[in-house]
C-alpha positions in Angstrom: -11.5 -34.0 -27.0 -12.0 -30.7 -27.6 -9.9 -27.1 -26.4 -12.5 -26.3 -24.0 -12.1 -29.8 -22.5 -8.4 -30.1 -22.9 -8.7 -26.5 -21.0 -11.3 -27.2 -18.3 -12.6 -30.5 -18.5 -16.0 -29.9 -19.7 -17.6 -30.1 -22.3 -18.3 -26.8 -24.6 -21.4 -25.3 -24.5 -21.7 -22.5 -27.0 -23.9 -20.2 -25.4 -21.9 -20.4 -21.6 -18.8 -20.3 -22.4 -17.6 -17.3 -21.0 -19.9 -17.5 -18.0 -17.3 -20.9 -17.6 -14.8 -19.2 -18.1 -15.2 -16.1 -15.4 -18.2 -18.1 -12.9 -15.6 -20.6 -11.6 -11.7 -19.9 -11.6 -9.5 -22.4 -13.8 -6.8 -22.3 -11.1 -9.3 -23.5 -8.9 -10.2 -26.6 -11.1 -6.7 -27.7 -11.9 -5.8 -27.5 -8.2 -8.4 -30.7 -7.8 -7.7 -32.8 -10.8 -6.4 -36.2 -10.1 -3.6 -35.7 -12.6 -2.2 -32.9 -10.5 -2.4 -34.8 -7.1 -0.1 -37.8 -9.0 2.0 -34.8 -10.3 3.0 -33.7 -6.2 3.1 -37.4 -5.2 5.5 -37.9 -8.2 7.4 -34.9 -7.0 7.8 -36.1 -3.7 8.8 -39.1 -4.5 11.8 -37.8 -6.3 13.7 -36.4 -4.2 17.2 -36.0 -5.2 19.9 -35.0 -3.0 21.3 -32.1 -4.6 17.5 -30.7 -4.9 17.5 -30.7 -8.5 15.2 -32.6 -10.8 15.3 -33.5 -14.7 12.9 -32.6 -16.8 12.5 -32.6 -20.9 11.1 -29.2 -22.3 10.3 -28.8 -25.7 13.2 -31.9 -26.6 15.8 -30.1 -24.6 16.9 -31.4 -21.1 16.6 -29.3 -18.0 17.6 -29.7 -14.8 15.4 -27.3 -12.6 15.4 -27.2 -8.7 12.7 -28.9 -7.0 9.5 -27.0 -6.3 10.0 -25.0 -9.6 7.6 -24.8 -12.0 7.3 -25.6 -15.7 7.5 -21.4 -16.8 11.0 -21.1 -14.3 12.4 -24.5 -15.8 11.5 -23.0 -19.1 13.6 -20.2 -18.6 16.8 -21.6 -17.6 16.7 -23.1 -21.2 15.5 -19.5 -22.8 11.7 -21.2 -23.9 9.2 -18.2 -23.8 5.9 -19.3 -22.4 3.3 -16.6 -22.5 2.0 -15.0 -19.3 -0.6 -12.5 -18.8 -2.0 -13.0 -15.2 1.7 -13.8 -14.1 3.7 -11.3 -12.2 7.2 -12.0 -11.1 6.6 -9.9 -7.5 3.7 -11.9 -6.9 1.8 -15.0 -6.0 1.0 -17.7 -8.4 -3.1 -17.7 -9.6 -3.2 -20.0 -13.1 -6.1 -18.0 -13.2 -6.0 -16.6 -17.7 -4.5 -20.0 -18.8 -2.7 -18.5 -21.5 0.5 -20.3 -20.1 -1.0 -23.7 -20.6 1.3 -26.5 -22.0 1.3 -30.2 -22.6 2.5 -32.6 -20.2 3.0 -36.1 -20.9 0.8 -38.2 -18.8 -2.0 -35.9 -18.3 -5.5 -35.5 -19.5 -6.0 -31.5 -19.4 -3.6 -29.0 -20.3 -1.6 -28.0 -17.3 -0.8 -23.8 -16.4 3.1 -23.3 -17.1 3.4 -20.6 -13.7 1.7 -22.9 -11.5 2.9 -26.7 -12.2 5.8 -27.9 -10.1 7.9 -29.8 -12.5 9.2 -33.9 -11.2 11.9 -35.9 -12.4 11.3 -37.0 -15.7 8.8 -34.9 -16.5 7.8 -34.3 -20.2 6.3 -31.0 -21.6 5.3 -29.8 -24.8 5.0 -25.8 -25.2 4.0 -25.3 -29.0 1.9 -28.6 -30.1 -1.4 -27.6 -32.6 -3.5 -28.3 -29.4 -1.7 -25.8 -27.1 -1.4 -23.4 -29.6 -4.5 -23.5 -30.2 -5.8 -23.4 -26.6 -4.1 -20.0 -26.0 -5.2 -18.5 -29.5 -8.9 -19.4 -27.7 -8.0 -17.9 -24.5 -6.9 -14.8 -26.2 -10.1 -14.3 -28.1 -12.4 -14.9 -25.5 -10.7 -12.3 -23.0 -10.2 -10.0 -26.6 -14.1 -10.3 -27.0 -15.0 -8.3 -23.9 -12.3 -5.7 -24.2 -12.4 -2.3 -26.0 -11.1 -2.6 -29.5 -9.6 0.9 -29.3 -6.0 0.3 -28.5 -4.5 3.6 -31.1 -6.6 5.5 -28.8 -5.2 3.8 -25.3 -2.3 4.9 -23.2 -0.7 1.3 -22.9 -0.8 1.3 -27.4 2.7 -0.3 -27.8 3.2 -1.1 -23.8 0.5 -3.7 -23.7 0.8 -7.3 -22.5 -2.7 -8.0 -24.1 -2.3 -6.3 -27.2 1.6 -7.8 -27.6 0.1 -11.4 -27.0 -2.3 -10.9 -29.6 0.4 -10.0 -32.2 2.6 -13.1 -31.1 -0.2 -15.3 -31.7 -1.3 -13.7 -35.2 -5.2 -12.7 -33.7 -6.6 -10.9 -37.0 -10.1 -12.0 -36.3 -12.2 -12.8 -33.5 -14.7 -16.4 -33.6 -16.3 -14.8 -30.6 -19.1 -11.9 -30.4 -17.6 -8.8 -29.4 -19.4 -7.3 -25.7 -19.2 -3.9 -24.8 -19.5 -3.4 -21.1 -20.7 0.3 -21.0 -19.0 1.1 -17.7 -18.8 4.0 -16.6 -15.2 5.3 -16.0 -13.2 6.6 -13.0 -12.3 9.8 -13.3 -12.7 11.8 -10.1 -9.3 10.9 -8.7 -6.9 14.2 -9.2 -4.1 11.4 -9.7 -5.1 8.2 -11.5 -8.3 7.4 -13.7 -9.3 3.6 -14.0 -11.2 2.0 -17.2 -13.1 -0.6 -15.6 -14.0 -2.0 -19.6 -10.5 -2.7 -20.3 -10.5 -4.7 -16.9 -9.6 -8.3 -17.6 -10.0 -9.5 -14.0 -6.3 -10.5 -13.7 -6.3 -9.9 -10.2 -2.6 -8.3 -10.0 -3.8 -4.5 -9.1 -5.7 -6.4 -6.0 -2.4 -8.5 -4.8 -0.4 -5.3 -4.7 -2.9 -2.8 -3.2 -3.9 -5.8 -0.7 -0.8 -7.9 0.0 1.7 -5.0 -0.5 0.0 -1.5 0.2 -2.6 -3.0 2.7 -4.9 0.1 1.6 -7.6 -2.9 0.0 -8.7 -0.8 -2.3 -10.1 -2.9 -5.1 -12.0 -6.4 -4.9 -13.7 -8.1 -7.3 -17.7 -7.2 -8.0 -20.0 -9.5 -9.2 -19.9 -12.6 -10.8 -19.5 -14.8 -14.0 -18.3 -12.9 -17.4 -19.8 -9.4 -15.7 -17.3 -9.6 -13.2 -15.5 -6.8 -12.9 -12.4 -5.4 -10.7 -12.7 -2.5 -8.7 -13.4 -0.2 -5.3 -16.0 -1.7 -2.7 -19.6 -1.1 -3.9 -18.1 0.3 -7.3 -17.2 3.8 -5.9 -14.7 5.7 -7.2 -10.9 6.0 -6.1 -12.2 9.6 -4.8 -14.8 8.4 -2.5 -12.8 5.4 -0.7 -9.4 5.4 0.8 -7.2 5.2 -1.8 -4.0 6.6 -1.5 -3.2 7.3 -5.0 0.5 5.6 -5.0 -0.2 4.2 -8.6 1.1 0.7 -7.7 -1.8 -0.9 -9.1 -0.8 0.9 -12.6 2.7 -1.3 -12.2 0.8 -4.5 -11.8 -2.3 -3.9 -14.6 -1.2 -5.7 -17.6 -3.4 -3.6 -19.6 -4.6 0.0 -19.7 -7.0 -0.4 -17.2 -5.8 1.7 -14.7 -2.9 4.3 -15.3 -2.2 8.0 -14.6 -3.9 11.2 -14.9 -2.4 13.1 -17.7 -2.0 16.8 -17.4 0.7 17.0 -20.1 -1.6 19.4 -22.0 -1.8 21.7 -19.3 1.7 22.0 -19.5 1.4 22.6 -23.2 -0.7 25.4 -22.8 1.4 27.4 -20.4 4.3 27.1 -22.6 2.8 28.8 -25.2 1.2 31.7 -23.1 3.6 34.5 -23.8 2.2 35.7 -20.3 3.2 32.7 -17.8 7.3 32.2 -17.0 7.2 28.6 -16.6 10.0 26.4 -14.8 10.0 23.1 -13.8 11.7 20.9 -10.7 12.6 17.1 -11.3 13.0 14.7 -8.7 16.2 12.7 -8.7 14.2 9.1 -9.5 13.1 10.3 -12.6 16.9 10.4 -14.1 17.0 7.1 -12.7 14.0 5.2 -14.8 13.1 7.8 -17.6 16.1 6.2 -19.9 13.8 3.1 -19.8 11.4 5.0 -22.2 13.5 5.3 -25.0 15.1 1.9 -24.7 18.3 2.3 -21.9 19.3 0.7 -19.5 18.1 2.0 -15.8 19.6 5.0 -14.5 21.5 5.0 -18.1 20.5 8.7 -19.5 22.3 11.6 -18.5 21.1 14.3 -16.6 22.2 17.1 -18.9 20.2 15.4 -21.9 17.1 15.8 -19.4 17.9 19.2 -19.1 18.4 20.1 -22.8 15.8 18.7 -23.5 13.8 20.2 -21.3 14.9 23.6 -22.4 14.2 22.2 -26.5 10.3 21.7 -24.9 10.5 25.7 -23.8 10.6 26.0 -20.0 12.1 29.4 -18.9 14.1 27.6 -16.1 14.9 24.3 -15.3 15.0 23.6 -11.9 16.2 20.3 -9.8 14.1 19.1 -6.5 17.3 18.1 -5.3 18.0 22.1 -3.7 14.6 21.6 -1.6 16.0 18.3 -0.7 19.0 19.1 0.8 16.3 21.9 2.4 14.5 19.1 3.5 17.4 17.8 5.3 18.4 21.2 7.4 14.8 21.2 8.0 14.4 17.7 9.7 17.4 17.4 10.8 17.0 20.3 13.1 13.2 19.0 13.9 14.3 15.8 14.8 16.9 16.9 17.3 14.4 19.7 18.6 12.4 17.0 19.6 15.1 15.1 21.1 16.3 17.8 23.3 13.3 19.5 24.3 11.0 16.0 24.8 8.9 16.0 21.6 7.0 13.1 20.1 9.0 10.5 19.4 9.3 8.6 17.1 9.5 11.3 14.4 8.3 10.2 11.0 9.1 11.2 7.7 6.7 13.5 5.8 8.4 13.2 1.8 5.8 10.7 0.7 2.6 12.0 -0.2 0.8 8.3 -0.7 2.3 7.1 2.9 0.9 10.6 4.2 -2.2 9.8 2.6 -1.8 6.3 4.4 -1.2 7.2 8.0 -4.3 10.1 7.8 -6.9 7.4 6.6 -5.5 4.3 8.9 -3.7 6.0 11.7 -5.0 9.5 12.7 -4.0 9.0 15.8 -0.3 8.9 15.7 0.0 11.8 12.7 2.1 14.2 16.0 4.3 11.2 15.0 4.8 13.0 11.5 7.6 15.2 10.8 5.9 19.2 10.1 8.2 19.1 7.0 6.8 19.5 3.8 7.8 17.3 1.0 10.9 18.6 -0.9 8.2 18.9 -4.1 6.1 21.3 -2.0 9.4 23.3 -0.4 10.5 24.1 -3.8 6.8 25.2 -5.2 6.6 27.5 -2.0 10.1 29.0 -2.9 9.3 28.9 -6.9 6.8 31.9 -5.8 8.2 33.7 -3.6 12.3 33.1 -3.0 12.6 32.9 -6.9 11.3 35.6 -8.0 12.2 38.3 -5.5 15.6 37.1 -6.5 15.2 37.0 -9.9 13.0 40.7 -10.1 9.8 38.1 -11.6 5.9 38.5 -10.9 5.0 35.3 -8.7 1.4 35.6 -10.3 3.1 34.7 -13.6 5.2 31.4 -12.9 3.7 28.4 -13.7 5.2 25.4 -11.7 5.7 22.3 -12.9 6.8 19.3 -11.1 8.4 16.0 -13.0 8.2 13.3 -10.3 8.1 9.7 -10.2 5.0 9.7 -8.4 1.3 9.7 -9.1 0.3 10.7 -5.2 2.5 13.9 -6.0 -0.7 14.7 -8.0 -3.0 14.2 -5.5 -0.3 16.4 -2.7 0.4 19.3 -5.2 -3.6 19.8 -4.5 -3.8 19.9 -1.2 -5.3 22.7 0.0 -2.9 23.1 2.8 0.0 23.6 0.1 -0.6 27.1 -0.8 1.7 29.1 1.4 3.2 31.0 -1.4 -0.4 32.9 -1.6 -0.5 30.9 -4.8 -1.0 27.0 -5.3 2.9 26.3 -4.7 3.1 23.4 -7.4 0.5 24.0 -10.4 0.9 20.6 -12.1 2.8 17.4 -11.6 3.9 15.3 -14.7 5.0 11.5 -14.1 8.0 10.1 -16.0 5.6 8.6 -18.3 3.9 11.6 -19.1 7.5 13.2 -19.5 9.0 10.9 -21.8 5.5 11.7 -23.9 6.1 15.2 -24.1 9.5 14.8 -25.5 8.6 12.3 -28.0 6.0 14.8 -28.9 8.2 17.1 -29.2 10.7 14.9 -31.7 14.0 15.4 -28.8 16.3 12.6 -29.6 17.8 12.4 -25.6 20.1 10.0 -26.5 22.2 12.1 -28.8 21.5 15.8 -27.7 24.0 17.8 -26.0 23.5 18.0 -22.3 23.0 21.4 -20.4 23.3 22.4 -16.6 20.9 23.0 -14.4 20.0 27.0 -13.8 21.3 28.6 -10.0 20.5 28.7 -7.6 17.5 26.3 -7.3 19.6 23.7 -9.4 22.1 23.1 -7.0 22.4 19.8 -4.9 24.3 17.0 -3.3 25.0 13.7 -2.8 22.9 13.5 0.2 19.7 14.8 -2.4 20.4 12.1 -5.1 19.6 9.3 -2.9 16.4 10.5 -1.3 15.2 8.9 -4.3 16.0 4.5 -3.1 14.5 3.4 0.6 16.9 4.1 2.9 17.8 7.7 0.8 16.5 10.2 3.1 17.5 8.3 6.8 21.1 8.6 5.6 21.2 12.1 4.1 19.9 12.9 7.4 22.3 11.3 9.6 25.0 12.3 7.3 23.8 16.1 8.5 22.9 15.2 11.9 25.8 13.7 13.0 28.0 16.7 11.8 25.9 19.0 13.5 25.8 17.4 17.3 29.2 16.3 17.1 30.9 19.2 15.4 33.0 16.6 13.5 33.9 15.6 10.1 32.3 12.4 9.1 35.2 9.7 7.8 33.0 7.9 6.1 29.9 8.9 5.4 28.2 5.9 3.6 25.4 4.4 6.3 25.6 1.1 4.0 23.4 -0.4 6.9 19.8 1.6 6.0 20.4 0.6 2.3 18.7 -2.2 0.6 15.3 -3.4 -0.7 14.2 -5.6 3.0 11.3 -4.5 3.9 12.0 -3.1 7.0 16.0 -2.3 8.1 17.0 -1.2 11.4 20.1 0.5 13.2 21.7 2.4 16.1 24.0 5.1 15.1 26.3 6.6 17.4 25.7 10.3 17.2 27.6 12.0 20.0 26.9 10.6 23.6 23.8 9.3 22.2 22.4 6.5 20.7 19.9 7.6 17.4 17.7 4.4 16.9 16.2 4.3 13.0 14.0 1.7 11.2 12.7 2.2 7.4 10.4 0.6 5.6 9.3 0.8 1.8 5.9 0.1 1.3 2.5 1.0 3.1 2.2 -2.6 4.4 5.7 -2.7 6.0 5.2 0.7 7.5 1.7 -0.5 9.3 3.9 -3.0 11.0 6.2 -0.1 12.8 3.2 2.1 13.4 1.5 -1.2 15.2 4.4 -1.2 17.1 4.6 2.4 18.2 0.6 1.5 19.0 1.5 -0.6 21.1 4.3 1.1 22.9 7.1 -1.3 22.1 8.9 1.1 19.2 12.3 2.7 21.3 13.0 3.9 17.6 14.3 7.9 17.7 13.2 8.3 13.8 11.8 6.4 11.0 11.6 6.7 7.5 8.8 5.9 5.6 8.3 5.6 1.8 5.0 4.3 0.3 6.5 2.5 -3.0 8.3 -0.8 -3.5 12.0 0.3 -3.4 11.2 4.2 -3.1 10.6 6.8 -5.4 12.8 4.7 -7.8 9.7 2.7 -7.7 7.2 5.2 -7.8 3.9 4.6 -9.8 4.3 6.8 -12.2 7.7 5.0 -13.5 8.3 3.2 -16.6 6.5 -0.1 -17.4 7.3 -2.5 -16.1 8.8 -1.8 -12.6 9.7 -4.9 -11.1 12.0 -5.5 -7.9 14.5 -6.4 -10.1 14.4 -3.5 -11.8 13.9 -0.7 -9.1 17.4 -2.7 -7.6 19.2 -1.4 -11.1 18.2 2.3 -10.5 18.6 2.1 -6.7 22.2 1.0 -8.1 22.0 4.4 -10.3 21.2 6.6 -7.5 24.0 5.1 -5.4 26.2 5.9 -8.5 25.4 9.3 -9.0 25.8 10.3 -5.4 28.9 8.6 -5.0 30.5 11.0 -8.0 29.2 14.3 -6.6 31.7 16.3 -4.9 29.4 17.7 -2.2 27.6 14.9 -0.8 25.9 16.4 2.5 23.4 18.9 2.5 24.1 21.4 5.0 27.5 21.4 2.5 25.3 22.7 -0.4 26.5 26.4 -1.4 23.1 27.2 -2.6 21.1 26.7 0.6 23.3 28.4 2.6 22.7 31.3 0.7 19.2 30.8 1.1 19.2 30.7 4.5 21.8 33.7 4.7 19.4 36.1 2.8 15.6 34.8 2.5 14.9 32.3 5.6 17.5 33.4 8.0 17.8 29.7 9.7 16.0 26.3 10.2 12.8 26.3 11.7 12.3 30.1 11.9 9.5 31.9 11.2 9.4 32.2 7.9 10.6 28.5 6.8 7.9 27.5 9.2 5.1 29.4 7.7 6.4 28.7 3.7 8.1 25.2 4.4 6.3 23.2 7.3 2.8 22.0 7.4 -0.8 20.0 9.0 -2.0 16.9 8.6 -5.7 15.9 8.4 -7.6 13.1 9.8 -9.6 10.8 7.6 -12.0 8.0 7.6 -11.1 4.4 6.6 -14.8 4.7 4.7 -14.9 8.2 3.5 -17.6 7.4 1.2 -20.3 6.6 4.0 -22.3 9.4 4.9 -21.7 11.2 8.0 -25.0 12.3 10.2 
C-alpha cells in the first residue's frame, strides 16, 4: 500500500494529487472510515470508573482520560507530534494530516489531534511509513507556497518553515506552483498574502467563532482554493475590524501587520522633527517574549533605555492618558446617572470593538462612552499640552504610539482624531514591530540599565497598569468612582470579582446609596451577546466594559507569536503584579493629572477636555463594499 493510500485510502494518481488533496477534506474522510466507527465503539466500551484509559505510545504506557486524543495522551508522556492546522484555543479539523500516526489495528493512518484514544490502544509515532507520510504532506503543501522565507516576516517564527527543518525537507519531488495572487494591501492596519495561504482554516475559526465579524471564508475549490474576504475583496472594502486576531491563529505569514517601523526611522533622523513616543502598559507585558523571557518578565526601565538608545527625544507612557481616561469616564458615567443619560454606558478604549459596534450595531453607538481612547488623549495632548509646557513647536513632534494592537493603526487614522489641529497620533508600532527596531538597532534589553520615564506625561498608577487585562478598565474606574460619590477611602481597593479570562463577568458594586451594575466581556463575539441584550431591553447593567481581544490588550494582535489563552493568563498575571507594587494605585491619585487639570484643562468634561479629549462615532454598513445608489 502506498502513502497516499495509507493517507487517504485511494489510490495515487500522479497528475491529481493535489486536487485530492484540497477537492475533498481528509478530516472528512477519516470521520467515515469503518476503522474509526470500531475505534468510538471500542471507546465506549471501555469505560472505566475512574475515567481514565491505558494506552501504549511509542512503547511507553499512558494512562490518558477518556475522550482524549492520541496528540493530548502524547503529551502527558512528553512525545512531540507535529501540528500545523492544530490550535490549542480551537476546534479540532484533522484537516493538514501532518499529525498522522500508526495505530495498531487500523488500515489508514489515523490524525493524532483528532483520534480519541481506548483502552489498550497501540500507536506508533515515528515508523518509516509515518515519517514518510508527513515528509509527503510537507512537500505537497511546500509546492504551492512562496519559496521566499529570508524575505518573509514569520522567517524564524514560522510553523511551516520550522516543520520543514524537523523533517530535513532539502528538496521538493513535487512541481513548484506559483499562485500569482494579488496581495492585500489597502488595510491601514494589516496586509494579507493570500500565496502563502495554506488553507488551515484557523484565521476563519477565530474571526468567525470568536470575533463574529466573518470576515474570511474559503473561495473556490480543489488545490486553487484559497482563504480570504467574501468575493475576494480586500480587508478595506468589507467589515473588518482590524483586531489582528487572525495574525495569532495563521501559522504562517499569510496575514500579519502593517509595518511602519521605517517611518519611524525616518523621523528620527530628521534633525527637524522632536519625536516622542507613548507605550501602552500590555506591551511591557508580552514584549519580553521577543527576546526569549518569560511573560511580563522584562523591565520597564530596559524599555525605556532602550528606547532612548533608538533616539526618541521623550519617552512617554500611555498610562498618564489612562488614568485621564478614568477622571474622564468616571465623571461621564455618573453625569449620565444623575442627569438620565443613555444607559448602559460603554467603554470607548478599544478601537477594533469601536470598529465592531459602528459596522453591526449603529444603532446603540449613544450607548458608547464620548471618551477617546487613552492612545488618542495622549496624541491630542502630545501637540498641544506638551509643548506649551515644554516651550516646543507642535508642527515639529512626531508621535509615535507602541501598542499592542493592530486596530490602533486603523484609530490613529481616523479622521475624527485630529483635534490637536494636527493628526494627534502620527504612527502606531506593534510590539512586534518594536522588538524589530531594537534588534535593528543591536540593544541587548536584557542587560542594559533601565531609565525612568520623562514628567509629566510619564506618570501613572496602579489603576493605569491594568487597563491592559479584561476586567482592567471597569476596576480602575470603580476604584475612582466610588471615592468620588462616597467621599471615602477605599479599604480595599482590589474588585477581584471583574478579573478573570470568562467571557463575560458580572457584578453589583455598592457605590453610595446606589447599586452600580457592570458586565465585561473580552472578545467581539461575547460583547454581541450584551449588546443583544440591551437590544432587546433586558440589560439593567449601569456600565460595561468592552475589549475586542481574547484576554485584552494583553492579547492584542499585534503581540508576540504565539498568544494563546494560556499565555495572555501569564501577562494578565504580570499586569496584576505591577499594579499591585505601585504606590499610587487610583487615578484621580496621580500627581501628574492633577496638574493637568489645575493649569491646561481646568476639570473633567469642560470645554476644552471635551473638544481635545472626547469624540463621534460613525455608522457603517455590514457590506461596505456594495455600491450605494
Amino acid at each position: 500500500m502506498s502513502i497516499f493510500e495509507m493517507l487517504f485510502g485511494k489510490k495515487e494518481k500522479t497528475n491529481e494529487i493535489n486536487v485530492q488533496v484540497h477537492e475533498k477534506p481528509v478530516k472528512e474522510e477519516v470521520a467515515t472510515t469503518q476503522e474509526t466507527s470500531r475505534f468510538e465503539k471500542k471507546a465506549k466500551r471501555s469505560e472505566h470508573k475512574m475515567g481514565m484509559v491505558t494506552l501504549t505510545i511509542d512503547g511507553r504506557k499512558v494512562k490518558a482520560p477518556e475522550g482524549a486524543t492520541i496528540l493530548e495522551a502524547a503529551k502527558i508522556v512528553g512525545i512531540n507530534i507535529p501540528t500545523l492546522c492544530y490550535h490549542p484555543d480551537q476546534s479540532i479539523k484533522a484537516a493538514c494530516r501532518v499529525c498522522v500516526v500508526e495505530v495498531e489495528g487500523a488500515r489508514l493512518l489515523q490524525a493524532a489531534c483528532s483520534q480519541p484514544v481506548f483502552d489498550g490502544m497501540v500507536v506508533k509515532t515515528t515508523t518509516p511509513a509515518v515519517r514518510e507520510a508527513r515528509r509527503v504532506v510537507l512537500e505537497l503543501i511546500l509546492a504551492h507556497h512562496p519559496q521566499d522565507c529570508l524575505n518573509c516576516i514569520r522567517n524564524q517564527n514560522c510553523e511551516l518553515q520550522r516543520l520543514a527543518e524537523e523533517y530535513n525537507i532539502r528538496s521538493n519531488r513535487f512541481e513548484i506552483v506559483n499562485k500569482g495572487l494579488p496581495i492585500d494591501d489597502f488595510s491601514p492596519a494589516i496586509h494579507r498574502d493570500p500565496n502563502k495561504c495554506i488553507v488551515c482554516g484557523r484565521c476563519i475559526e477565530v474571526c468567525e467563532q470568536v470575533q463574529t465579524a466573518t470576515v474570511y471564508s474559503k473561495n473556490q475549490r480543489g488545490y486553487k482554493t484559497v482563504v480570504a474576504p467574501v468575493m475576494n475583496k480586500s480587508l478595506n472594502e468589507v467589515a473588518c475590524i482590524a483586531c489582528g486576531q487572525c495574525i495569532h491563529a495563521c501559522p504562517v505569514g499569510a496575514i500579519f501587520e502593517k509595518d511602519d517601523t521605517e517611518n519611524v526611522w525616518s523621523a528620527i533622523a530628521d534633525p527637524n522633527k522632536h519625536v516622542v513616543c507613548q507605550m501602552a502598559p500590555a506591551v511591557r507585558a508580552g514584549l519580553g517574549e521577543e527576546f526569549g523571557m518569560a511573560p511580563g518578565e522584562l523591565d520597564m526601565g530596559k524599555i525605556v533605555a532602550a528606547l532612548r538608545q533608538i533616539g526618541f527625544d521623550k519617552v512617554f507612557h500611555t498610562n498618564f492618558s489612562a488614568d485621564l481616561t478614568i477622571m474622564e469616564e468616571g465623571n461621564e458615567l455618573l453625569q449620565r446617572l444623575q442627569n438620565g443619560g443613555t444607559l448602559p454606558m460603554i467603554t470607548s478604549c478599544s478601537p477594533g470593538w469601536i470598529k465592531f459596534i459602528e459596522h453591526f450595531y449603529p444603532d446603540l453607538l449613544d450607548h458608547l462612552s464620548t471618551c477617546k481612547s487613552p492612545q488618542q488623549m495622549f496624541g491630542a495632548l502630545v501637540k498641544t499640552y506638551y509643548p506649551e509646557k515644554a516651550g516646543i513647536e507642535p508642527a515639529s513632534i512626531y508621535s509615535v504610539s507602541f501598542m499592542p494592537c493592530t486596530a490602533k493603526k486603523y484609530e490613529c487614522q481616523r479622521p475624527e482624531m485630529a483635534d490637536s489641529g494636527y493628526q494627534d497620533v502620527d504612527v502606531v508600532i506593534t510590539s512586534r514591530e518594536l522588538a524589530r527596531m531594537i534588534k535593528e538597532a543591536g540593544i541587548d534589553v536584557a542587560n542594559i540599565e533601565p531609565e525612568e520615564f520623562d514628567a509629566p506625561m510619564g506618570l501613572y498608577t496602579g489603576a493605569a497598569v491594568i487597563f491592559g487585562a479584561t476586567g482592567g478598565v471597569m476596576e480602575a474606574a470603580l476604584r475612582t468612582v466610588y471615592e468620588v460619590v462616597t467621599g471615602e477611602t477605599l479599604q480595599d481597593i482590589n474588585f477581584t470579582m471583574v478579573r478573570g479570562m470568562e467571557g463575560i463577568k458580572e457584578a453589583t458594586v455598592k457605590v453610595g446609596d446606589l447599586d452600580v451594575k457592570v458586565a465585561i466581556a473580552h472578545t467581539t463575539g461575547n460583547a454581541r451577546k450584551l449588546l443583544d441584550k440591551i437590544r432587546a431591553g433586558e440589560a439593567d447593567y449601569h456600565f460595561i466594559e468592552v475589549m475586542a481581544c481574547p484576554g485584552g490588550c494583553i492579547g492584542g494582535g499585534g503581540q508576540p507569536i504565539p498568544t494563546t489563552n494560556a499565555i495572555r493568563e501569564a501577562r494578565i498575571a504580570a499586569i496584576y503584579e505591577e499594579d499591585a507594587s505601585l504606590p499610587i494605585r487610583k487615578s484621580h491619585e496621580n500627581p501628574a493629572i492633577k496638574e493637568l487639570y489645575d493649569t491646561f484643562l481646568e476639570k473633567p468634561l469642560g470645554h476644552k477636555s471635551h473638544h481635545l479629549l472626547h469624540t463621534h462615532y460613525t455608522a457603517r454598513s455590514k457590506y461596505p463594499y456594495e455600491k450605494k445608489d
